[in-house]
PyMOL CGO cylinders between C-alpha atoms (Angstrom):
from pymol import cmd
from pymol.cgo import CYLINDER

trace = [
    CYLINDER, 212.74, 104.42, -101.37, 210.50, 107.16, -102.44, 0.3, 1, 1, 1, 1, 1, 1,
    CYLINDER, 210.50, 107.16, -102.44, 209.64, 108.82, -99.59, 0.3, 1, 1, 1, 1, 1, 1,
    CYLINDER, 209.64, 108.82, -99.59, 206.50, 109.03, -97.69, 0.3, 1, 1, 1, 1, 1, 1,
    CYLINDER, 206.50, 109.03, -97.69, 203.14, 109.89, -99.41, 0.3, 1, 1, 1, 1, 1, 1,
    CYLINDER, 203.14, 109.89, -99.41, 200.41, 111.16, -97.84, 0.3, 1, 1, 1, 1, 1, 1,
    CYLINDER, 200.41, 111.16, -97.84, 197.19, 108.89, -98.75, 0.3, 1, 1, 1, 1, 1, 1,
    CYLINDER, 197.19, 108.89, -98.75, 193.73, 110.24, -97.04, 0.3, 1, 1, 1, 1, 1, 1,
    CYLINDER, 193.73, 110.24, -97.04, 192.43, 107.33, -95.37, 0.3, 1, 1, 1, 1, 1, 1,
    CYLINDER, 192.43, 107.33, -95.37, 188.65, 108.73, -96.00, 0.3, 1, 1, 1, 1, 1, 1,
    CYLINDER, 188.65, 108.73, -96.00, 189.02, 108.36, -100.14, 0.3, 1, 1, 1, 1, 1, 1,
    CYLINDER, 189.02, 108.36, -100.14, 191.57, 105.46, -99.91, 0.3, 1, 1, 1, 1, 1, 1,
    CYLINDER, 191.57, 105.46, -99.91, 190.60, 102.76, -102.20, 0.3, 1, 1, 1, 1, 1, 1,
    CYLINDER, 190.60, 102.76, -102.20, 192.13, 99.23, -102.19, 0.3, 1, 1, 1, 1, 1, 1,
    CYLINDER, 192.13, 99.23, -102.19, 192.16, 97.78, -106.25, 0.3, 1, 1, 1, 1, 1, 1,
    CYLINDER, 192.16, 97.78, -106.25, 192.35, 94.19, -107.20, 0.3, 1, 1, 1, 1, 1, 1,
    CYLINDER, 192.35, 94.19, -107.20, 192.97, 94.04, -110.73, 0.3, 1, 1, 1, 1, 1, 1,
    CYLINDER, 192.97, 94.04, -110.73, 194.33, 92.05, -113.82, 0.3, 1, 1, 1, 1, 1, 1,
    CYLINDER, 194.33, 92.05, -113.82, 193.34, 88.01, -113.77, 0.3, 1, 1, 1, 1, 1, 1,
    CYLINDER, 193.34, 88.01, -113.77, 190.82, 88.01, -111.63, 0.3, 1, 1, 1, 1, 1, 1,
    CYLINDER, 190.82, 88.01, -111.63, 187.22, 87.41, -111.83, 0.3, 1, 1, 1, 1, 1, 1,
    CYLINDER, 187.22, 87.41, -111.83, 185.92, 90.06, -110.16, 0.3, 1, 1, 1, 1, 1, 1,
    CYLINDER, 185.92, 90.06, -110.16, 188.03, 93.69, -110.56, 0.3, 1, 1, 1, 1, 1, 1,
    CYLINDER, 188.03, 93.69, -110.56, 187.11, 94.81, -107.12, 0.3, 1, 1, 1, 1, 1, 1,
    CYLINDER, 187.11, 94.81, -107.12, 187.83, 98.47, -105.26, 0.3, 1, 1, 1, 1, 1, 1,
    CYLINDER, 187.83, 98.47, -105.26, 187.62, 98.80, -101.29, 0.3, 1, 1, 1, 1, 1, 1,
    CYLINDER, 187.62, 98.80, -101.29, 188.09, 101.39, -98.81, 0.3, 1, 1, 1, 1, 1, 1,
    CYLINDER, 188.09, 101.39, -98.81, 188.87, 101.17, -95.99, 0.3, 1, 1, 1, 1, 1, 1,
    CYLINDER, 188.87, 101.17, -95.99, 185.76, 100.69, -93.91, 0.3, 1, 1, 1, 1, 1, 1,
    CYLINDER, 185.76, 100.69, -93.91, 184.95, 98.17, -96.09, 0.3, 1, 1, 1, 1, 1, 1,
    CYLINDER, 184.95, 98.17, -96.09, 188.38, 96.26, -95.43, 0.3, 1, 1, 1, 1, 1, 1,
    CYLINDER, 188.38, 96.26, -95.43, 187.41, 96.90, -91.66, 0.3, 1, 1, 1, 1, 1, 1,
    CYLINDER, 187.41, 96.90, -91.66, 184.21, 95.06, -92.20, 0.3, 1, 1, 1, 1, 1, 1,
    CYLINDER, 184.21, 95.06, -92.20, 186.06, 92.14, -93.51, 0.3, 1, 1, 1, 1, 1, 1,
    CYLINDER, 186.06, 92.14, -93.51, 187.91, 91.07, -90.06, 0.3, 1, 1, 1, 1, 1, 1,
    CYLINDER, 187.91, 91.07, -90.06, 189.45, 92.77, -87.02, 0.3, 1, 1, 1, 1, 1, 1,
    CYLINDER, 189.45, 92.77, -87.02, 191.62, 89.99, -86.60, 0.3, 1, 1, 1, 1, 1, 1,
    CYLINDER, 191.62, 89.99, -86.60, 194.66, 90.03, -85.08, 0.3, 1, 1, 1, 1, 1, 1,
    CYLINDER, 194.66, 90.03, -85.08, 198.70, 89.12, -85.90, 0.3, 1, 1, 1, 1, 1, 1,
    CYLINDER, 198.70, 89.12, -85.90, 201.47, 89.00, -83.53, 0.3, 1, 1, 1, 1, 1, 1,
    CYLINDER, 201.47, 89.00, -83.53, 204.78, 89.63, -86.31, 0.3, 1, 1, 1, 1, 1, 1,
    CYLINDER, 204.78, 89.63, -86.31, 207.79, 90.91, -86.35, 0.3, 1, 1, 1, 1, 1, 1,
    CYLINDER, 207.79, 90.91, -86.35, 210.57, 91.64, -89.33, 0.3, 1, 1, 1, 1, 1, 1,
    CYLINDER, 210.57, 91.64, -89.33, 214.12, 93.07, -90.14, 0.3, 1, 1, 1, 1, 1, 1,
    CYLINDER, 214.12, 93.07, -90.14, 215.10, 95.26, -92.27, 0.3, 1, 1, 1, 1, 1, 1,
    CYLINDER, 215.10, 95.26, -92.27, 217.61, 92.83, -95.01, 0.3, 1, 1, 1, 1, 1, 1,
    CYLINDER, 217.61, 92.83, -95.01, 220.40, 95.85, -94.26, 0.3, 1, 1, 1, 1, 1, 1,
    CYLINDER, 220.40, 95.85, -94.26, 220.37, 95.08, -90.79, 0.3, 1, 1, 1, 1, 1, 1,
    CYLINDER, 220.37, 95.08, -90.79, 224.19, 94.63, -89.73, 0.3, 1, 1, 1, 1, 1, 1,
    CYLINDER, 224.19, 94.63, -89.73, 226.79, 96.44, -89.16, 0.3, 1, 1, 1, 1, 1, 1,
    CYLINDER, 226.79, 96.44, -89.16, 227.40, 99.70, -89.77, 0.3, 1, 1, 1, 1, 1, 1,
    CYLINDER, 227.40, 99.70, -89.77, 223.68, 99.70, -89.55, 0.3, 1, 1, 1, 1, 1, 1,
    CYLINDER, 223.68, 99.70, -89.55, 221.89, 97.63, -86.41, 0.3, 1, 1, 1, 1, 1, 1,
    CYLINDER, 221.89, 97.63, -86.41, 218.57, 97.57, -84.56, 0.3, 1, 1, 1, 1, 1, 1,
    CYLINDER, 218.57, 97.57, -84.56, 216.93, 97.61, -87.99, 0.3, 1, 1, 1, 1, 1, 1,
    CYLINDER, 216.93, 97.61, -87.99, 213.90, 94.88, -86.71, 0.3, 1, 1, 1, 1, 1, 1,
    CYLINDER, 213.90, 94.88, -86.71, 210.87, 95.39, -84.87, 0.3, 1, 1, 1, 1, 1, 1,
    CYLINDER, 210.87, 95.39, -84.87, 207.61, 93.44, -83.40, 0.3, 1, 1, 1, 1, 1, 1,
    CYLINDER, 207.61, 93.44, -83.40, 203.80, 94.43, -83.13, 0.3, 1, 1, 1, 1, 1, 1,
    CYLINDER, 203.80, 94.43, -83.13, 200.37, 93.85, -82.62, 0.3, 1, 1, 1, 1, 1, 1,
    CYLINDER, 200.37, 93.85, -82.62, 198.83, 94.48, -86.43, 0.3, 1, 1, 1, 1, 1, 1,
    CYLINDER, 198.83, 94.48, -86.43, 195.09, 94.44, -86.49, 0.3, 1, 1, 1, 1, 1, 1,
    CYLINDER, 195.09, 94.44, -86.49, 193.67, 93.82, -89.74, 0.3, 1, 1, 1, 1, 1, 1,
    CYLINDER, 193.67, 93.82, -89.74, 192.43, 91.04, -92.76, 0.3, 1, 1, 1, 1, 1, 1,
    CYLINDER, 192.43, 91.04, -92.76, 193.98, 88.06, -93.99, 0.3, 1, 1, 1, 1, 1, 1,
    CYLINDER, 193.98, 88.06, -93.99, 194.98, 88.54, -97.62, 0.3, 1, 1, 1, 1, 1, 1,
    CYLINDER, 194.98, 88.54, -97.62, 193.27, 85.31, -98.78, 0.3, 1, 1, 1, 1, 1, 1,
    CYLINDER, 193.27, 85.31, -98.78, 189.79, 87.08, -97.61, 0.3, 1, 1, 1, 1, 1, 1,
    CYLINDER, 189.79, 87.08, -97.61, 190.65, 90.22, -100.19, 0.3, 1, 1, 1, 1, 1, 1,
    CYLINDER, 190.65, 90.22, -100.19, 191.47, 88.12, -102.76, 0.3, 1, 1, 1, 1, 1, 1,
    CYLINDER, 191.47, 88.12, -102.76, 189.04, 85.38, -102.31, 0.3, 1, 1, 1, 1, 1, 1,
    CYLINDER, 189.04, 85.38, -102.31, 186.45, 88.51, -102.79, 0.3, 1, 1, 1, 1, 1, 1,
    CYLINDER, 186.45, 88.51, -102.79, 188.39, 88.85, -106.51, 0.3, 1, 1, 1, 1, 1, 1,
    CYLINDER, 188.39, 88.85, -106.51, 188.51, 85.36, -107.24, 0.3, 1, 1, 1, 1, 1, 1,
    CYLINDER, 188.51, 85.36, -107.24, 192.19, 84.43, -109.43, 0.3, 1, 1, 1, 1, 1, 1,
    CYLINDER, 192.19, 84.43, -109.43, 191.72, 83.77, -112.48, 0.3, 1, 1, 1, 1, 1, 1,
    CYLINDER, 191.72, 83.77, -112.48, 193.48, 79.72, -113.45, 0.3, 1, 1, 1, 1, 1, 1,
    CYLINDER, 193.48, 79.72, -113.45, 196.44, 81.44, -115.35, 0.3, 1, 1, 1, 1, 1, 1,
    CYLINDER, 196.44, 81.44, -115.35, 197.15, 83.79, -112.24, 0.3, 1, 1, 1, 1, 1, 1,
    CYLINDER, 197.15, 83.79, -112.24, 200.75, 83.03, -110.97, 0.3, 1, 1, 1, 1, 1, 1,
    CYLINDER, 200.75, 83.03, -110.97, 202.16, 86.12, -110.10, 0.3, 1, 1, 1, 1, 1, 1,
    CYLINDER, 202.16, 86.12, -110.10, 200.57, 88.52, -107.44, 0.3, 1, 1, 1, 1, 1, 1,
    CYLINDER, 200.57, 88.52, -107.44, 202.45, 92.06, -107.62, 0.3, 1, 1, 1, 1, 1, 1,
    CYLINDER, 202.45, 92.06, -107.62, 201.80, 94.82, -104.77, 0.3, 1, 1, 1, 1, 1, 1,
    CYLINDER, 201.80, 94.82, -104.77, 202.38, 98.44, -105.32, 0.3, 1, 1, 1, 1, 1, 1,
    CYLINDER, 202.38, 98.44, -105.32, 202.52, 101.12, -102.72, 0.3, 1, 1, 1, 1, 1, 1,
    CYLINDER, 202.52, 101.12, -102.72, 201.36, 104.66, -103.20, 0.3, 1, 1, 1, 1, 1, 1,
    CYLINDER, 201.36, 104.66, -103.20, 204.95, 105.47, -102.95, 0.3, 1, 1, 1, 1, 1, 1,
    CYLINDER, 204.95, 105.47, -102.95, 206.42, 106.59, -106.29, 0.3, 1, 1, 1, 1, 1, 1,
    CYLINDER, 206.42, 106.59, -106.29, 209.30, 108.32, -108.21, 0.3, 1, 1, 1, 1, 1, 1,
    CYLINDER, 209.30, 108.32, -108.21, 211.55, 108.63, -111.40, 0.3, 1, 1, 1, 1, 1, 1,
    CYLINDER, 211.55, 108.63, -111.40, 213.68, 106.49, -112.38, 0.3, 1, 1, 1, 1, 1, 1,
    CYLINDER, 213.68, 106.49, -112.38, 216.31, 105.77, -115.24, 0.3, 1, 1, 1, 1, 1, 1,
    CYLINDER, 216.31, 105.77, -115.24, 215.47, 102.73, -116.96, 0.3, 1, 1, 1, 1, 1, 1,
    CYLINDER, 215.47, 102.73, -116.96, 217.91, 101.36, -119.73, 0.3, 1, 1, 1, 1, 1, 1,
    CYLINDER, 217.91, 101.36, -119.73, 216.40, 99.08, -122.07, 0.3, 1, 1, 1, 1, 1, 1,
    CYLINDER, 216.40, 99.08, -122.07, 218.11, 98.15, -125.33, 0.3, 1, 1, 1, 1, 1, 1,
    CYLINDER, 218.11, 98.15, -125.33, 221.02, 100.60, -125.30, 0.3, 1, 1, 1, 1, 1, 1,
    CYLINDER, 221.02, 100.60, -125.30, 218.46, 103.40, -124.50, 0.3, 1, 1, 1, 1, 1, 1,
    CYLINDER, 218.46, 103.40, -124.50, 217.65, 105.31, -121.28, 0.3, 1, 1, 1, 1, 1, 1,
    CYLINDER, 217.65, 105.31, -121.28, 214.36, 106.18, -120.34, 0.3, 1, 1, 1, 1, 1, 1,
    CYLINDER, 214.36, 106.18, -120.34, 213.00, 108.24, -117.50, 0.3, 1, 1, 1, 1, 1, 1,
    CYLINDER, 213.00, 108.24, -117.50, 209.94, 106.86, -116.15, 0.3, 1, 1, 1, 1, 1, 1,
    CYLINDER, 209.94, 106.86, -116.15, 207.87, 107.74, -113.16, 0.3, 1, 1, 1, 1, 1, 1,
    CYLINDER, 207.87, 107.74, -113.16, 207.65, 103.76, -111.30, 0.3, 1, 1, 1, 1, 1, 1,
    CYLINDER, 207.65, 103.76, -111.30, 205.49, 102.94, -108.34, 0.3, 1, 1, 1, 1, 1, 1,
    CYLINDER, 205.49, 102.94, -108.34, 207.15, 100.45, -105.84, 0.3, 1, 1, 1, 1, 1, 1,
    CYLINDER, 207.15, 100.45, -105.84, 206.71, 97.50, -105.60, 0.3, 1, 1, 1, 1, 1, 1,
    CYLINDER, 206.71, 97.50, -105.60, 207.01, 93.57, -105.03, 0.3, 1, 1, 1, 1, 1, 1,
    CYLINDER, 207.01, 93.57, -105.03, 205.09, 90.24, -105.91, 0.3, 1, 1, 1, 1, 1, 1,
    CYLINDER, 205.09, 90.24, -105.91, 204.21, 86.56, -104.14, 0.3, 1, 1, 1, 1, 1, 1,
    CYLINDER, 204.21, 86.56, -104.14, 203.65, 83.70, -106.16, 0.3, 1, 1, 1, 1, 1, 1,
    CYLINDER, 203.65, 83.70, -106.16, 200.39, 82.10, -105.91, 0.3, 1, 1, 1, 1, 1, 1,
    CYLINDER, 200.39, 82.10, -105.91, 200.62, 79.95, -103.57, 0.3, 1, 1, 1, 1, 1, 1,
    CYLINDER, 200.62, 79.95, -103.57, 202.29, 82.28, -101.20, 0.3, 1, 1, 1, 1, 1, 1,
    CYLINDER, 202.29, 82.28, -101.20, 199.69, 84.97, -101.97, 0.3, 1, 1, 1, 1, 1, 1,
    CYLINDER, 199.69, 84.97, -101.97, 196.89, 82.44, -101.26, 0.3, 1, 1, 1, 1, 1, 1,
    CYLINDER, 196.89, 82.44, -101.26, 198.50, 80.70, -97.94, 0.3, 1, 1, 1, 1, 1, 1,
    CYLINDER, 198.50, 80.70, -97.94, 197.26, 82.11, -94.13, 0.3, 1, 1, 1, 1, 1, 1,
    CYLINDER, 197.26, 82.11, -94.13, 200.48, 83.59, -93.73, 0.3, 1, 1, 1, 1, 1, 1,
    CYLINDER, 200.48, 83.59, -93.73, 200.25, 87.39, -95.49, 0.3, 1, 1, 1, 1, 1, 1,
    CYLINDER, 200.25, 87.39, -95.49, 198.00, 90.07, -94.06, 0.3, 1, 1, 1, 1, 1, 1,
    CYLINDER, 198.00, 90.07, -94.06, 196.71, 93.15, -94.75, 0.3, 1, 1, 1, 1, 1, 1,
    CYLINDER, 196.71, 93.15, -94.75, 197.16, 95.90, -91.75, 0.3, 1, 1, 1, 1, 1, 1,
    CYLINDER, 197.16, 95.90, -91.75, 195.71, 98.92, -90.48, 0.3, 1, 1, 1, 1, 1, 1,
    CYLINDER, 195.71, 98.92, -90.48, 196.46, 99.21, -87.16, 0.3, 1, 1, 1, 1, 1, 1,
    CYLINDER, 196.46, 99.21, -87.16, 199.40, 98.49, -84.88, 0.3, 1, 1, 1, 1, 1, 1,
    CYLINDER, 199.40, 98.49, -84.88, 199.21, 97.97, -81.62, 0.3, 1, 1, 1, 1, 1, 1,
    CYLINDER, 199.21, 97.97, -81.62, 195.60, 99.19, -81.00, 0.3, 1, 1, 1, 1, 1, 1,
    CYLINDER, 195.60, 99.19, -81.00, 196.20, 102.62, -83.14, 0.3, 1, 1, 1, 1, 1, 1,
    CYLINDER, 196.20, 102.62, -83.14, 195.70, 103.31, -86.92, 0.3, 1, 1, 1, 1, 1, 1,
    CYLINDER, 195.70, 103.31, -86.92, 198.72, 103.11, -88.89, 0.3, 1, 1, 1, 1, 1, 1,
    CYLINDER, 198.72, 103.11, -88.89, 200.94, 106.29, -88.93, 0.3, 1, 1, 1, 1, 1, 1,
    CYLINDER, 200.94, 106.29, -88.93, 202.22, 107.64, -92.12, 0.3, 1, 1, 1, 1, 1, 1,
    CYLINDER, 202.22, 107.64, -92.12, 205.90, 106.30, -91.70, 0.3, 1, 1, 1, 1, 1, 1,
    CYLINDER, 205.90, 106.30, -91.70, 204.24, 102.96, -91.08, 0.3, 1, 1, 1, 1, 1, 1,
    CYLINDER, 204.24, 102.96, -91.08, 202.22, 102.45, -94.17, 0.3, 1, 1, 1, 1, 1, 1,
    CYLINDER, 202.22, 102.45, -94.17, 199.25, 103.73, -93.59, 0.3, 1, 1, 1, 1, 1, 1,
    CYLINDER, 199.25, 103.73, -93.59, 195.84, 103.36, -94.06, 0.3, 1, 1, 1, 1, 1, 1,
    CYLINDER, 195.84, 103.36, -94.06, 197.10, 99.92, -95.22, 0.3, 1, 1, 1, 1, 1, 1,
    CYLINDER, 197.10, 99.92, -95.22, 200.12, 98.00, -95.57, 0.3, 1, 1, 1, 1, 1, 1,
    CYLINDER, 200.12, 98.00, -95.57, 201.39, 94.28, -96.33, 0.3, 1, 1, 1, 1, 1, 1,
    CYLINDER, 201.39, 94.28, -96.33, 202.34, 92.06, -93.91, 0.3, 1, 1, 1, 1, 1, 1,
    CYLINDER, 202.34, 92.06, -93.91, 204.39, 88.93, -94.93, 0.3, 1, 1, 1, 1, 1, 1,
    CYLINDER, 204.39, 88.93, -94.93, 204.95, 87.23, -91.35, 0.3, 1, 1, 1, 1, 1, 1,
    CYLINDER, 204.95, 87.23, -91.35, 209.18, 85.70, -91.96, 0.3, 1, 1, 1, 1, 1, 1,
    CYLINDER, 209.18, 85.70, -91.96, 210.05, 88.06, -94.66, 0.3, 1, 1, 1, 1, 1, 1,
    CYLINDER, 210.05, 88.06, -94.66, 212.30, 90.51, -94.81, 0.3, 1, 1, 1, 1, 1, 1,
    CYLINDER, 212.30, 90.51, -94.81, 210.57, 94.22, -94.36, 0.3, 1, 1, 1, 1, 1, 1,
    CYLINDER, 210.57, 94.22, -94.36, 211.02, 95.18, -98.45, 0.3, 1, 1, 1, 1, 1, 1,
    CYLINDER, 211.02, 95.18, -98.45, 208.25, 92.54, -99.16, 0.3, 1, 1, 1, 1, 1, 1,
    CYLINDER, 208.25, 92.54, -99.16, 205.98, 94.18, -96.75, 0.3, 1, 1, 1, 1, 1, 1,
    CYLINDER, 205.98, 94.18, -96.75, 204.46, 96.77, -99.41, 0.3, 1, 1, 1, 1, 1, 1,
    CYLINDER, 204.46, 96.77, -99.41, 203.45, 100.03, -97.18, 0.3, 1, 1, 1, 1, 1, 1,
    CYLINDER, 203.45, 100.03, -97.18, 201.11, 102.37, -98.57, 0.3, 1, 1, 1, 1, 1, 1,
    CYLINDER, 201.11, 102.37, -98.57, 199.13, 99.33, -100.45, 0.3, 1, 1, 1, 1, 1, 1,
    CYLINDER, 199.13, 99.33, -100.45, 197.12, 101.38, -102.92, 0.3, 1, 1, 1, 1, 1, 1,
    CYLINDER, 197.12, 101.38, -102.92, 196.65, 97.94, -105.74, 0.3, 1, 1, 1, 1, 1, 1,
    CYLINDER, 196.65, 97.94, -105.74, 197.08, 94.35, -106.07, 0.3, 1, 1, 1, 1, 1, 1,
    CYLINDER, 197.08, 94.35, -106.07, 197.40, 93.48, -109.95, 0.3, 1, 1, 1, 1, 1, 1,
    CYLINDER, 197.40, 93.48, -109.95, 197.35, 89.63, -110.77, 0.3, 1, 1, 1, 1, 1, 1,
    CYLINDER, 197.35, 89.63, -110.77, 199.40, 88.33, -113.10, 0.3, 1, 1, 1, 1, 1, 1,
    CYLINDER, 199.40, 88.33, -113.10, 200.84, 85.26, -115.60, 0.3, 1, 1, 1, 1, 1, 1,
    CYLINDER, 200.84, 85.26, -115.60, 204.20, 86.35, -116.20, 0.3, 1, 1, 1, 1, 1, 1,
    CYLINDER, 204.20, 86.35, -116.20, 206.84, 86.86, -113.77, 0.3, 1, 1, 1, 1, 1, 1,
    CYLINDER, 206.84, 86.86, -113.77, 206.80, 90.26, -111.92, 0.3, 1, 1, 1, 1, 1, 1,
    CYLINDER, 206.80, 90.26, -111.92, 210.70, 92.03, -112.58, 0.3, 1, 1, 1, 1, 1, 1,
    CYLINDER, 210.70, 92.03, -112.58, 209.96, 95.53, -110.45, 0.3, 1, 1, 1, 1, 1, 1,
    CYLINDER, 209.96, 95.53, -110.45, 213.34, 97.71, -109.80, 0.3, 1, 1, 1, 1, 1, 1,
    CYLINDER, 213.34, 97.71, -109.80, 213.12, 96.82, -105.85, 0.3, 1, 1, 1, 1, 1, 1,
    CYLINDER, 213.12, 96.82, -105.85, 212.46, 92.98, -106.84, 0.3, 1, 1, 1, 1, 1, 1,
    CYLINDER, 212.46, 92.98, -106.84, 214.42, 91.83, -110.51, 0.3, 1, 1, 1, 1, 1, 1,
    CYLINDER, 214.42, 91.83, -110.51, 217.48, 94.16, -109.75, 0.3, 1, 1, 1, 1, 1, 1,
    CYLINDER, 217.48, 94.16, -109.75, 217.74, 95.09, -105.94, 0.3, 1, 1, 1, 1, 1, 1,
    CYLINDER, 217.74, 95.09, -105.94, 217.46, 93.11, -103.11, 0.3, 1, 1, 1, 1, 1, 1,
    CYLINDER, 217.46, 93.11, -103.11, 219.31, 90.30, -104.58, 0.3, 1, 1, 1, 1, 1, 1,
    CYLINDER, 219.31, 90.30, -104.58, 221.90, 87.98, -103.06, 0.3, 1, 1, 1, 1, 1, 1,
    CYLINDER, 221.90, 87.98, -103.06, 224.88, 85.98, -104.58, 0.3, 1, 1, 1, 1, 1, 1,
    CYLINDER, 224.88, 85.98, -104.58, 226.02, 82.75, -103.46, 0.3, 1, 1, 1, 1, 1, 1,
    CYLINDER, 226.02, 82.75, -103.46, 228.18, 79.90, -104.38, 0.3, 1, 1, 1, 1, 1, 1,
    CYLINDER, 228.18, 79.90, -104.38, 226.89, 76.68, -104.45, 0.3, 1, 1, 1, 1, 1, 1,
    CYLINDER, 226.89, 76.68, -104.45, 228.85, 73.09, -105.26, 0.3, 1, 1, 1, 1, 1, 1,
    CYLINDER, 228.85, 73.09, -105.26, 226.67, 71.44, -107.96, 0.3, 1, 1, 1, 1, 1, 1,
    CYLINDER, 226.67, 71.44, -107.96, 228.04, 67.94, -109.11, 0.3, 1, 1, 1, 1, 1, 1,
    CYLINDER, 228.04, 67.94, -109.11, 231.43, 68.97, -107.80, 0.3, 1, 1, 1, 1, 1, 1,
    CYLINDER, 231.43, 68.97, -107.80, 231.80, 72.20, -109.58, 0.3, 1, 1, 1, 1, 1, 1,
    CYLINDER, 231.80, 72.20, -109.58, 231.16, 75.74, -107.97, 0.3, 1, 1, 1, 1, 1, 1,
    CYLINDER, 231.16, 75.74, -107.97, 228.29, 77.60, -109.96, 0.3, 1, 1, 1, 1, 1, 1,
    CYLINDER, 228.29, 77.60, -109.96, 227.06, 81.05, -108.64, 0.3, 1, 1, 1, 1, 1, 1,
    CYLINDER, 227.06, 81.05, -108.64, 223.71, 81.51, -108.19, 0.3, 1, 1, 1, 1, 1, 1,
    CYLINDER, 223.71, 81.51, -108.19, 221.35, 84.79, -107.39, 0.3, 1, 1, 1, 1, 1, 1,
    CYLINDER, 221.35, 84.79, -107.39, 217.99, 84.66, -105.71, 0.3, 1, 1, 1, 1, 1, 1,
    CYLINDER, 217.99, 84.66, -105.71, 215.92, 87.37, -104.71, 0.3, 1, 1, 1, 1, 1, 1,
    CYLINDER, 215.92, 87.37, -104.71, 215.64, 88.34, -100.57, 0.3, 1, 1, 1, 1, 1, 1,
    CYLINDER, 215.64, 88.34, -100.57, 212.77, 86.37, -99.68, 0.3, 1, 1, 1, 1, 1, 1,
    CYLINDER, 212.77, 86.37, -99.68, 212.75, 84.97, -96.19, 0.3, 1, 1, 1, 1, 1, 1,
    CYLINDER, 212.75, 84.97, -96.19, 214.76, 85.96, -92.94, 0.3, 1, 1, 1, 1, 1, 1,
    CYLINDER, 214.76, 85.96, -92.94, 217.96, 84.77, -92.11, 0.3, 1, 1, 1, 1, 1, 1,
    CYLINDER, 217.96, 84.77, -92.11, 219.02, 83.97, -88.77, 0.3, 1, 1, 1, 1, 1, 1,
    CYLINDER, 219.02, 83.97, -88.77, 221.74, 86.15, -87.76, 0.3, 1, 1, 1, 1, 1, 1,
    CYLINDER, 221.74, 86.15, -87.76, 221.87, 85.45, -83.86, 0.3, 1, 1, 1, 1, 1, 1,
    CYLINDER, 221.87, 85.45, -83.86, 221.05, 83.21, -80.92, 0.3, 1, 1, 1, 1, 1, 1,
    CYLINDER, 221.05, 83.21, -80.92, 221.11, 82.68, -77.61, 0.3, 1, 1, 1, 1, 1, 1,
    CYLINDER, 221.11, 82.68, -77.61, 224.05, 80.97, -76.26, 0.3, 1, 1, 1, 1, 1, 1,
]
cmd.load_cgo(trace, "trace")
């Protein structure tokens, strides 16, 4: 959404901040030095249908569970929300109370706790056997294995923990979906943010 900025992988630094124990800043050797494991994963872009199609891809990412980072940090008890911003960054028009604002706003997205602290997401630097390229995040990105792509945060540049709820552009106001749903016998509409894929296919 922001284009593609150019982060030097030799003065990259990783920050954990906010409700955490331990405020911690990494670079990337020092992420290397933390695993080398490997994650077979795939995702779709949440666009991907017509007029738009082949929007989905699978790899080989090489890098460190996100538990291991953030284990490092230690959460603070009143940590709920776990927001990630990318490097990437632009201005925006923000309207708050019948006023517009320009402000300059990083992108980003969040996990609850518990999804922040299961095995699933990871923290990449390599696919398939080669450091990430620019268009692909690098040095580091998110990977949330059965999300849609706009929760894997490229770029990663901080990880601030939370209490309150994280309500980001790309999260509270885009990347939403509608839906009607029957609740003791009367239709109420409901919105929920684009979490997990959706099966769109199969083989028949």
């Amino acid at each position: 959404h922001y284009g593609h900025p150019v982060v030097d992988p030799a003065t990259f630094r990783l920050k954990v901040t906010g409700l955490v124990n331990r405020p911690v800043s990494l670079s990337l050797d020092e992420i290397r030095r933390m695993g080398g494991v490997e994650l077979v994963a795939g995702f779709e872009c949440s666009g991907n249908r017509r007029p738009l199609q082949g929007a989905c891809s699978n790899g080989r990412w090489t890098g460190v569970p996100l538990r291991v980072v953030l284990d490092r940090a230690g959460g603070k008890a009143q940590a709920r929300e776990f927001v990630f911003f990318g490097a990437d960054h632009g201005e925006e028009d923000v309207e708050f109370r019948t006023q517009k604002f320009k402000v300059d706003q990083q992108f980003g997205r969040s996990l609850s706790r518990e999804k922040a602290l299961s095995a699933e997401p990871f923290l990449a630097y390599a696919l398939n056997g080669e450091p990430l390229t620019r268009h692909q995040g690098s040095p580091l990105r998110l990977i949330v294995p059965g999300w849609y792509g706009v929760a894997n945060v490229k770029w990663l540049s901080q990880i601030h923990v939370q209490e309150e709820e994280y309500l980001g552009k790309f999260q509270a106001r885009h990347y939403r979906r509608l839906r009607g749903e029957m609740i003791d016998g009367e239709l109420k509409w409901k919105e929920t943010a684009i979490t997990r894929m959706q099966l769109k296919s199969f083989i028949a």
